[in-house]
N, C-alpha and C positions, 0 to 999 in steps of 0.2 A: 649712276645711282646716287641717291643723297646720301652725304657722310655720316647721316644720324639714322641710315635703314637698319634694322634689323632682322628684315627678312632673306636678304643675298637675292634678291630678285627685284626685277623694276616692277613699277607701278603696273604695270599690264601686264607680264606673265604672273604677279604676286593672285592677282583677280582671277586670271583665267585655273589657276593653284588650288584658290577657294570654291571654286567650280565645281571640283572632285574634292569637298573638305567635308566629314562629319561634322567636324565644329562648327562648319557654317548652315548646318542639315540640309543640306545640298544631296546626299544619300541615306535615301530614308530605308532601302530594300536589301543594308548590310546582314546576313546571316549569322553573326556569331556574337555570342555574348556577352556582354557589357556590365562592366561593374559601376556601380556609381559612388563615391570617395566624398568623405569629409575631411579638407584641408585645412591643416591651422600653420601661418604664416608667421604670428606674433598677437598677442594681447586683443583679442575685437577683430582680429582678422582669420576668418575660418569662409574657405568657401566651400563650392559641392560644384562636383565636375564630375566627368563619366569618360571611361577608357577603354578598351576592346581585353576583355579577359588575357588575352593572352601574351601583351604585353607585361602584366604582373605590374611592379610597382613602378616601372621606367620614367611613367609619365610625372610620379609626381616626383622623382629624381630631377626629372628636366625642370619643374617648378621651382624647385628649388623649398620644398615640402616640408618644413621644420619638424614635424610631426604627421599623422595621419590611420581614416579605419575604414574602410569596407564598409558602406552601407547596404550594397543592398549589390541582386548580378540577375539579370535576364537580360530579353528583347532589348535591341537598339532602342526604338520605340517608347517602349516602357521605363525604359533607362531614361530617357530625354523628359517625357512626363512627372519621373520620379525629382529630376532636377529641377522643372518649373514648378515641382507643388512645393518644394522646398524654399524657391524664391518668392513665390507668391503668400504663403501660410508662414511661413519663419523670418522671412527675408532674411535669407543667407545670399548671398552674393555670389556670380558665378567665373567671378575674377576679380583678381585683388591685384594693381600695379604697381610695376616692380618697383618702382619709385620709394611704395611703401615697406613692402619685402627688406630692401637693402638699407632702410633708414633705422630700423628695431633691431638689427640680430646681432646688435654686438648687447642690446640689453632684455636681453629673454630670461625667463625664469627658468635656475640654474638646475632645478629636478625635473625628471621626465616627470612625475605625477603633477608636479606644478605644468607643465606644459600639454598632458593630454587632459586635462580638469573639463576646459573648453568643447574640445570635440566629444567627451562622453556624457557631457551632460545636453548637447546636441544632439548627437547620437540617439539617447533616451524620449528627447521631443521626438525628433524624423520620424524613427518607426513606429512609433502609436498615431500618428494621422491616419484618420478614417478612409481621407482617400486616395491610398497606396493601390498603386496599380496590382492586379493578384498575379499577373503574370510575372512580378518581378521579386526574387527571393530577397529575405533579408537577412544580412548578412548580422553575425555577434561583432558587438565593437571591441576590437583589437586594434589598438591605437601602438602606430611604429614609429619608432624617435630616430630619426635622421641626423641629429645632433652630431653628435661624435662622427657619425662618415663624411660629413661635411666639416667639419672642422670649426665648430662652435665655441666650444667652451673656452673661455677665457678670451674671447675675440676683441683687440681694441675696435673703440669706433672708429667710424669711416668718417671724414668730412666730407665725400661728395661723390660721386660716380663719371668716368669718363664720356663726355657727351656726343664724341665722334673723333675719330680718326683722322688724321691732317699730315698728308707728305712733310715728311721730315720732321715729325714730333714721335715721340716715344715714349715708353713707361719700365723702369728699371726696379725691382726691389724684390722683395721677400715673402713667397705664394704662404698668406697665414689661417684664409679658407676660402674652400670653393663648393658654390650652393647653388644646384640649376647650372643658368649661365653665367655666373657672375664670381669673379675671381677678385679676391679681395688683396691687395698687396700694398705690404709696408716700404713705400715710395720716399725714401731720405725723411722728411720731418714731418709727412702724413701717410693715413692710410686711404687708400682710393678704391674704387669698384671697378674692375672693367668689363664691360659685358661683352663676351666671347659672341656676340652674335654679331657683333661691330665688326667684324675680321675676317671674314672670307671674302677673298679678293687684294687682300693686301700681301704683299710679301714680309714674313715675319722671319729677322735677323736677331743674333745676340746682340746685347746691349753692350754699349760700351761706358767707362768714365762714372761716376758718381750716381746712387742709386735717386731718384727722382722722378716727375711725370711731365712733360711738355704737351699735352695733348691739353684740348680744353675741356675742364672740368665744371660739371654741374654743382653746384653746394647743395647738402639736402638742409632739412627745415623748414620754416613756412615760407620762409621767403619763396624757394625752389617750387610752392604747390602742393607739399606734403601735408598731408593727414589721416591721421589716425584716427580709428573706432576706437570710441571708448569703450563700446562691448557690443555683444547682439541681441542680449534681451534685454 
């Protein structure tokens, strides 16, 4: 597999994965409920994605979800529709990369009401479009601040995120938050991102000797390919 996968799977079984994937709507004839979610990641980065009711908030746990509301729960179908009207009539975006996720969260604004501003005034556009599917309920925005269980507040920045795993390099320091997949830790004289999705398949040992990271690191910035929305409307 390549050092830089994040799937735990090769090229071919990851495909044949996507096969039986809702996300790739490859199963159009799922039976159960689906809610559809307005996410806010940071400042201009809010997307809309959809999750099977009965999962509850997991999925946007796995995101790594700074905040988030309910917009809307029916039909798989209706649910998928409700996401393209929102991309097409708002342009809200139906993925935001992590690149950008882990470049903002040591600088987010330090009140939940500063931080759910974004998705409820979204929120208010979504559900008055005309044309909302009827089969799909709408939901009241309740917007959930994942701040504090992730370990936000007060977070230094990161210079840069681990870019793959390499026999005989390591990373030793100080767990200071973890969002989604991504484990932030204060490594000797910076703080770095390690994306736990880089690590099944490796054997992971205690570290030994002086707190630091030997593995190679991406730098974020523009240099690295990062940018930021300055907003959505």
């Amino acid at each position: 597999m390549p050092g830089r996968s994040t799937g735990a799977r090769c090229e071919e079984c990851g495909r044949l994965d996507r096969a039986h994937s809702v996300a790739a709507d490859t199963i159009a004839d799922d039976p159960r409920p689906y809610h559809v979610y307005l996410a806010w990641f940071g400042p201009g980065m809010v997307k809309v994605g959809i999750t099977a009711e009965e999962r509850g908030s997991a999925r946007l746990l796995e995101q790594g979800a700074v905040c988030f509301s309910w917009l809307g729960l029916g039909p798989l179908m209706a649910a998928r529709r409700t996401e393209e009207l929102l991309r097409a009539a708002l342009q809200v975006p139906d993925r935001i990369p992590y690149a950008q996720k882990r470049a903002v969260r040591s600088r987010l604004p330090a009140s939940e009401a500063e931080r759910a501003a974004e998705i409820e005034a979204l929120h208010a556009r979504a559900v008055g479009l005309a044309q909302w599917p009827e089969s799909l309920a709408r939901k009241p925005c309740e917007v959930v601040d994942h701040a504090g269980v992730f370990g936000l507040d007060g977070l230094p920045g990161a210079g840069g995120a681990v870019s793959e795993l390499v026999a005989g390099g390591g990373v030793r320091g100080e767990l200071l938050a973890a969002a989604g997949p991504d484990l932030h830790l204060a490594a000797g004289r910076e703080v770095v991102v390690l994306d736990t999705r880089l690590m099944p398949g490796w054997e992971i040992v205690p570290g030994v000797g002086e707190d630091g990271c030997t593995f190679p690191v991406r730098e974020f910035g523009e240099a690295a390919g990062i940018s930021v929305q300055d907003g959505l409307f």
